[in-house]
KOLGU-946440 format. One record per residue: z, x, y of N, C-alpha, C in turn; residue number from 1. Coordinates in steps of 0.2 Angstrom, whole numbers. Atoms other than C-alpha are relative to their C-alpha. Example, Ala and Ser with C-alpha at 12.3 -4.5 7.8 and 13.67 -1.06 7.14 Angstrom:
// residues 2
R     n_w     n_u     n_v    ca_w    ca_u    ca_v     c_w     c_u     c_v     n
R       0       4      -6      39      62     -22       0       4       6     1
R      -1      -4      -6      36      68      -5       3      -4       5     2
This chain:
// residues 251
R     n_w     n_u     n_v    ca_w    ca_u    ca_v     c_w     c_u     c_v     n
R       2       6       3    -116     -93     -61      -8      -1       0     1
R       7       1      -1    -134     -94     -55      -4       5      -3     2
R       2      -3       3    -138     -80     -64       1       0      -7     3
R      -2       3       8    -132     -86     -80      -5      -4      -1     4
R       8       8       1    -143    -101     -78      -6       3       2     5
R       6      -3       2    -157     -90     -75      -1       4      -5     6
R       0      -5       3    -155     -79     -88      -1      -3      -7     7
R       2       3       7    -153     -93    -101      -7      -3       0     8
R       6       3      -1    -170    -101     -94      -4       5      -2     9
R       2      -6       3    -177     -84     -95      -1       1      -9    10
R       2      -2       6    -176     -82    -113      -1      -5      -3    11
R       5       3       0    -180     -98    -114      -8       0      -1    12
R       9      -1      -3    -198     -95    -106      -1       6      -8    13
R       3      -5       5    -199     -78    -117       1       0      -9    14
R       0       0       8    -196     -87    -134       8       3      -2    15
R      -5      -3       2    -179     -79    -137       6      -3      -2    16
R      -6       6       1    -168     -94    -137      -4      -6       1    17
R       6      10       0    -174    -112    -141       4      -4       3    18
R      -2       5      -5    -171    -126    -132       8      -4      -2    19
R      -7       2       1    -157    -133    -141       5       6       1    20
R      -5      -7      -3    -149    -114    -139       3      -4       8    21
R       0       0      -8    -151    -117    -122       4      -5       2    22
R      -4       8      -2    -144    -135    -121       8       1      -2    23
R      -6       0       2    -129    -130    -131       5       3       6    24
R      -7      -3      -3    -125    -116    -119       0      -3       8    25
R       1       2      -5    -129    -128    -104       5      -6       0    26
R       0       7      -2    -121    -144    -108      10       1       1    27
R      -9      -1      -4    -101    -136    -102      -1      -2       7    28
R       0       4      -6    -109    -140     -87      -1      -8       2    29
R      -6      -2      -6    -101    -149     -75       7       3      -1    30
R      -6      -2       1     -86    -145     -84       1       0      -7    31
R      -1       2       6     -77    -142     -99       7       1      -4    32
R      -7       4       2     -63    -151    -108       2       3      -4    33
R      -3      -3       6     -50    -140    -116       5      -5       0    34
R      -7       6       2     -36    -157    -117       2       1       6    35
R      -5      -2      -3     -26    -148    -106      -2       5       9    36
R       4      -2      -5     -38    -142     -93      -7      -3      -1    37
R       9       1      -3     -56    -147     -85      -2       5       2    38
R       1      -4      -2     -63    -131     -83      -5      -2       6    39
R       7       4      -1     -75    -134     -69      -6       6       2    40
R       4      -3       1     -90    -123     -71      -5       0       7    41
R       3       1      -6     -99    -130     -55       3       4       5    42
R      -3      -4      -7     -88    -123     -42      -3       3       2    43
R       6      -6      -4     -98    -105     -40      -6      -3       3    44
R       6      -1      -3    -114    -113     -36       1      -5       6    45
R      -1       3      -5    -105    -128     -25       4       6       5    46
R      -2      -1      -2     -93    -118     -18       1      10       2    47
R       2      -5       0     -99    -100     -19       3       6      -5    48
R      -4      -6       2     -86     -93     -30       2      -5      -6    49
R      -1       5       6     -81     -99     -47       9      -1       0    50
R      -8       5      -2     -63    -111     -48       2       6      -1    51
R      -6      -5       3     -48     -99     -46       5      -6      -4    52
R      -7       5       6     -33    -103     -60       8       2       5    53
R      -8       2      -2     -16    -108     -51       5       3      -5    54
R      -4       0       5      -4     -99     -64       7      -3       0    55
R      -7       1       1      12    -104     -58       1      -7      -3    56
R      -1       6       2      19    -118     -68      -5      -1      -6    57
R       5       0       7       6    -114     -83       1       6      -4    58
R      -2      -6       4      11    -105     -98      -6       6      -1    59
R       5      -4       3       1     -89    -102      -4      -1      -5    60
R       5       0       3      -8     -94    -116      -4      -5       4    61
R       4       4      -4     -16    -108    -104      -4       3       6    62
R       2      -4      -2     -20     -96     -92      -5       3      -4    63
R       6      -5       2     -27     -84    -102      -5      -5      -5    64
R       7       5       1     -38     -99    -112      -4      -2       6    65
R       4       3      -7     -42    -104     -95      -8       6       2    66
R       5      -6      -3     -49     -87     -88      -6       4      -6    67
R       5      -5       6     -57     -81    -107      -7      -7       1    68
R       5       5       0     -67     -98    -105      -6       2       7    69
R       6       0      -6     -73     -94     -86      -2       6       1    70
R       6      -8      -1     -79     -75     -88      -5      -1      -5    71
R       7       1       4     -92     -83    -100      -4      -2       4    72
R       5       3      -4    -100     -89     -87       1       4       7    73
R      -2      -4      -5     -92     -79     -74       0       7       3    74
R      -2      -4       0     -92     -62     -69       5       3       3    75
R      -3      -1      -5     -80     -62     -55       6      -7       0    76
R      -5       6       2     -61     -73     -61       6       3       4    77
R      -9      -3      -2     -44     -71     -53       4      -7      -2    78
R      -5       2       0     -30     -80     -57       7       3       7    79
R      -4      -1      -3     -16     -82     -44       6      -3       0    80
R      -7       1      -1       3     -82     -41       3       3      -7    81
R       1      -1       8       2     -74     -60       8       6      -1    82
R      -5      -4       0      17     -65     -66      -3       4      -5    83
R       3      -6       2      17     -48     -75      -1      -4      -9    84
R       0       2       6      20     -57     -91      -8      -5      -3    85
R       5       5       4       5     -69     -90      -4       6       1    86
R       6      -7       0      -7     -51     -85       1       1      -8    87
R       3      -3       8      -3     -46    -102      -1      -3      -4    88
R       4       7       5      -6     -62    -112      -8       1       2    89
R       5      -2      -3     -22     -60    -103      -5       5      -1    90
R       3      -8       0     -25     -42    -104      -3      -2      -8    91
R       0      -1       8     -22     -43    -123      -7      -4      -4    92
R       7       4      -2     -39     -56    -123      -5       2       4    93
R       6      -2      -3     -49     -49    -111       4       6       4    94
R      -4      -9      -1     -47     -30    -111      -3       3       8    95
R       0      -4     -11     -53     -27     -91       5      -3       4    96
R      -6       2      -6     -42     -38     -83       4       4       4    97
R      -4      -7      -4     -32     -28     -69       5      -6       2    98
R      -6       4      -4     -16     -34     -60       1       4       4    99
R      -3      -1      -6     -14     -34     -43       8      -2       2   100
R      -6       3       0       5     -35     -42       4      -1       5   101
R      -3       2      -9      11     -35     -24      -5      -8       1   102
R       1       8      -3      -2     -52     -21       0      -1      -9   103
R      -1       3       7       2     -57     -41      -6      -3      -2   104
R       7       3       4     -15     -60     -46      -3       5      -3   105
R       3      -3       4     -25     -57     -60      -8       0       0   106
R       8       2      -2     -43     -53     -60      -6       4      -6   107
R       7      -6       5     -59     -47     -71      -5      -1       6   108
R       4      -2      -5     -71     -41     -60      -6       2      -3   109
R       9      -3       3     -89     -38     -70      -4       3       4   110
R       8       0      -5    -101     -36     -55       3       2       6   111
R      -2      -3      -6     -99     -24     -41      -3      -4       8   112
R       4       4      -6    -103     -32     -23       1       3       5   113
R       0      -4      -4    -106     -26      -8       4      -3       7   114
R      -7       4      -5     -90     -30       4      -5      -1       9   115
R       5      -1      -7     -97     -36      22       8      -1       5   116
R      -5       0      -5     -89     -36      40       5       2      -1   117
R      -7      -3      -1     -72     -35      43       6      -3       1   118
R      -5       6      -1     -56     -47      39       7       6       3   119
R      -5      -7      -3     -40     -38      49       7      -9      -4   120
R      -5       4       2     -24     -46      37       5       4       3   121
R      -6      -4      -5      -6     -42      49       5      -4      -2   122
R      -6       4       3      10     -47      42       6       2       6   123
R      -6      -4      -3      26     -45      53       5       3      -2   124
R      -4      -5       2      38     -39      42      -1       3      -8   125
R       1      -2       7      38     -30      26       3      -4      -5   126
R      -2       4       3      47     -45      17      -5      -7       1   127
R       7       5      -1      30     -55      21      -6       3      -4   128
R       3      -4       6      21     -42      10      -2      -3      -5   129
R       1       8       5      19     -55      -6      -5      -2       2   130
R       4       7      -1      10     -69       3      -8       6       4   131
R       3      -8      -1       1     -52      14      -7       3      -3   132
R       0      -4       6      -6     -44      -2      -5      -7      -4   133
R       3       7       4     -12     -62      -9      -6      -1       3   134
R       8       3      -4     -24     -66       6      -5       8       1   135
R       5      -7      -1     -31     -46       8      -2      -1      -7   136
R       4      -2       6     -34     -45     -11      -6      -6      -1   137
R       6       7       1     -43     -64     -12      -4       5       4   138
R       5      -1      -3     -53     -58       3      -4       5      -3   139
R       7      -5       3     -60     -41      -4      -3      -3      -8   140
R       4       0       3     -64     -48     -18      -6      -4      -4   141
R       5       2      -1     -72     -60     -12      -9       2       3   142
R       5      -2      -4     -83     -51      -4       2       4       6   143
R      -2       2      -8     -74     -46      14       3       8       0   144
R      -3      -6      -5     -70     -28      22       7      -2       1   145
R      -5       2      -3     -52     -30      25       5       7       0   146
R      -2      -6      -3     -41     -17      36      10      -5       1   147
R      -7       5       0     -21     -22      33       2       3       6   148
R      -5      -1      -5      -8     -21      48       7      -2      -1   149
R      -7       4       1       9     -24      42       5       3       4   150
R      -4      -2      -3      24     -22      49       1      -2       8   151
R       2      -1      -6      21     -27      67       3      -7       2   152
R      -2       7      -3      31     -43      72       4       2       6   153
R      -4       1      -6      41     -47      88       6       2       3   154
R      -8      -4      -2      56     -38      86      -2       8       2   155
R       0      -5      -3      46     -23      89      -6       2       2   156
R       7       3      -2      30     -29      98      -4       7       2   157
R       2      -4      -1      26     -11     104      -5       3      -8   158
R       3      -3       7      19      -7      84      -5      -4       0   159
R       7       5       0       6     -21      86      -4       2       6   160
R       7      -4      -6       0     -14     104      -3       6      -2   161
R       5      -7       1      -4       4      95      -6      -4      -5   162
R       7       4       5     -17      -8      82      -4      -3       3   163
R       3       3      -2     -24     -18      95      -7      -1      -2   164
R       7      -4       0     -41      -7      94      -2      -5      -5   165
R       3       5       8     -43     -15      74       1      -7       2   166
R       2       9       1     -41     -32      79      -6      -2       3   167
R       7       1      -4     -55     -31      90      -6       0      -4   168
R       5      -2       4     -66     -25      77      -1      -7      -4   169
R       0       5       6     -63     -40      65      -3      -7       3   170
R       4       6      -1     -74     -56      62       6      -6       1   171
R      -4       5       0     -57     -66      60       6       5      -3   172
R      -6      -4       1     -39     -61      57       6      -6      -2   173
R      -6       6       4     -25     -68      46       6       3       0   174
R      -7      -1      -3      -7     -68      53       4      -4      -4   175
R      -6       3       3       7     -70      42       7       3       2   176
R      -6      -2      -3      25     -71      47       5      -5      -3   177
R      -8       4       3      42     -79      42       4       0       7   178
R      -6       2      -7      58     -81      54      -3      -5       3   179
R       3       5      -6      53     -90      70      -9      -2      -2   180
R       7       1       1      33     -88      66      -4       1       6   181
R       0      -3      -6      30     -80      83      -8       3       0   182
R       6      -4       0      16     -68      78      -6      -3       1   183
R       8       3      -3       0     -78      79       0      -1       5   184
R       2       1      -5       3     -83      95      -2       4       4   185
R       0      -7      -3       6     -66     101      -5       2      -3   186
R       8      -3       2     -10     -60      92      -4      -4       4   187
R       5       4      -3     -20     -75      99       0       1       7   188
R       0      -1      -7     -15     -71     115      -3       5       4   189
R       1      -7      -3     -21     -55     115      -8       2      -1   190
R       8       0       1     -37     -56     106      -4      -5      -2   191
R       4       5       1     -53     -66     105      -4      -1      -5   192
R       2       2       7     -55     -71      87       5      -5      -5   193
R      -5       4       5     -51     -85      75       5       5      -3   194
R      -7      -3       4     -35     -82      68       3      -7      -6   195
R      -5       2       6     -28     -90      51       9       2       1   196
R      -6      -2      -1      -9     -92      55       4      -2      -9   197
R      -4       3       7       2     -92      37       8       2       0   198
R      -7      -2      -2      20     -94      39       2       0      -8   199
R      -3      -3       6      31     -87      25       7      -4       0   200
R      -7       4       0      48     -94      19       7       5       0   201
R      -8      -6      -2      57     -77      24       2      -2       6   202
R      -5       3      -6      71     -81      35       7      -3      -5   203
R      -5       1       4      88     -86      34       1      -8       2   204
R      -2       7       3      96    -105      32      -5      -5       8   205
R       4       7      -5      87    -114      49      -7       2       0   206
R       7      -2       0      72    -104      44      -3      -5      -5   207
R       3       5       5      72    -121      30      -6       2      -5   208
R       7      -3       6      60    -109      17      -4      -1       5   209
R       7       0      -1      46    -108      28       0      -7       7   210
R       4       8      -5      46    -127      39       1       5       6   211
R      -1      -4      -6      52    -117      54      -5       3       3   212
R       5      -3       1      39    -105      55      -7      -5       0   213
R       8       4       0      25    -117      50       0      -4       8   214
R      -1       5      -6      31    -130      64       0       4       7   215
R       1      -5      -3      31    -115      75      -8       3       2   216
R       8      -3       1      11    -109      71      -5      -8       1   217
R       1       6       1       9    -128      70      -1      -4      12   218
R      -2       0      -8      16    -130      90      -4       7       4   219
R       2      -7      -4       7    -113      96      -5      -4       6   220
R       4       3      -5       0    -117     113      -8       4       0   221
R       7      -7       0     -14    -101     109      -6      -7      -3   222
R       6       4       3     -32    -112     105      -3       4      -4   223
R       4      -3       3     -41    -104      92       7       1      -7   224
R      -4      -2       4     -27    -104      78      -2      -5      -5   225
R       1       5       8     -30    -113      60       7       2      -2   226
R      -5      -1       5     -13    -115      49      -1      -2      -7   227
R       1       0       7     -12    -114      30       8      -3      -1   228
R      -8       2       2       3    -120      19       4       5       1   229
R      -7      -4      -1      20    -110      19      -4       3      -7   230
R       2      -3       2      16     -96      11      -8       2      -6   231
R       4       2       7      -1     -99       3      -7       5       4   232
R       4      -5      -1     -10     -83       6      -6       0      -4   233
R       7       1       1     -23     -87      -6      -4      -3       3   234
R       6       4      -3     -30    -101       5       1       2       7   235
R       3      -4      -8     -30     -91      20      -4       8       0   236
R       7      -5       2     -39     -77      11      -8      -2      -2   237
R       5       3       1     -51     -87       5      -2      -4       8   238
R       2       2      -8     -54     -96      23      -2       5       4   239
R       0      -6      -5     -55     -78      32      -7       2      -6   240
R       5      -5       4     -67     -72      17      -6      -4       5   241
R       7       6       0     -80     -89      20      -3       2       7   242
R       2      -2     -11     -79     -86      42      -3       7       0   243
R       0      -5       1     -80     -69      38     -11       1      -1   244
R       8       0       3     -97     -70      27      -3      -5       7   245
R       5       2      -4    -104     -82      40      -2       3       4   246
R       0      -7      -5    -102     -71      53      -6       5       0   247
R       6      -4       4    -112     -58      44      -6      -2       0   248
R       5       4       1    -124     -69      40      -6      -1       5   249
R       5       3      -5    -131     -74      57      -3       6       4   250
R       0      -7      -3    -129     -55      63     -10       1      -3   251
């Protein structure tokens, strides 16, 4: 974004776009009104990264008008929760789009970046993969080094002590788990880094979709744990991405 708007003042300055040019492609900011969405064009420079589109519960042509509107200003879009059918509404519109299909997100990527530190995402079983898959892709492409760990939950705790090494290395680390919700605690107990706990809605009928698990990561006596919603791996990828870059930052 901030390169956008320097780019159009720029040719401003060298005569190449006139003022009203300039005003036309300036005045979407703060946002802009397609009826059925508020694109909001602010976010990248408040919040570093431009709005992500929610797909669930919005049809594919909405999406895909959503995301052709924010790679005009954007070089870097995702779409999340997307299913394969809105990827190609999408694709068919803008011919880079990629689909990530294990975390179901859709993305244009214009602008290569240079990944920092080091996010460690650990799932406990391969039925938490999904949500997994969601917060590792947000992360890298926000920005963030990330080393996956799956498989490693409490029924077979010996498979997490051979990884330990990698959690040591990371600026922060994102624990997702279903069943009981056991795993964060067990991570936190062993290692000395924030942890993002994200409990999943795998399990069976007193697992309640997920309450079990959350109210579990909720009650953890371990200090240093944050929880996110029942399976909402994008906003525990994006939280890991932000601690992550501070991290770096100060280094």
């Amino acid at each position: 974004m901030k390169e956008k708007i320097r780019e159009i003042l720029d040719k401003v300055k060298s005569g190449e776009l006139s003022v009203e040019d300039a005003i036309d492609r300036l005045k979407i900011l703060p946002y802009e009104d397609v009826q059925f969405a508020k694109i909001d064009h602010l976010r990248a420079l408040i919040r570093g990264f431009p709005e992500v589109v929610f797909a669930e519960r919005k049809t594919p042509e909405q999406v895909m008008e959503i995301m052709e509107r924010l790679v005009k200003v954007n070089n870097r879009v995702i779409a999340t929760r997307a299913s394969k059918e809105v990827f190609e509404k999408v694709k068919s519109k803008i011919e880079d789009a990629i689909y990530f299909e294990k975390a179901r997100i859709v993305a244009v990527l214009r602008e290569e970046i240079e990944k920092k530190g080091k996010v460690v995402v650990s799932c406990a079983g391969t039925a938490d993969l999904p949500v997994a898959e969601e917060a590792a892709v947000t992360c890298e492409i926000m920005g963030s080094n990330v080393e996956r760990i799956y498989d490693v939950g409490v029924a077979g705790i010996h498979r997490l002590f051979d990884k330990l090494a990698e959690f040591y290395k990371a600026n922060v680390i994102v624990v997702v788990a279903g069943m009981e919700g056991a795993l964060p605690s067990v991570v936190g107990g062993l290692v000395a880094r924030p942890i993002i706990a994200v409990p999943t809605s795998v399990g069976y009928g007193a697992n309640f979709n997920g309450l079990s698990a959350l109210l579990t990561m909720l009650n953890s006596c371990v200090p240093g744990i944050a929880v996110v919603n029942i399976d909402n791996g994008f906003g525990a990828g994006y939280l890991a991405n932000m601690i992550n870059i501070m991290v770096e930052e100060k280094k």
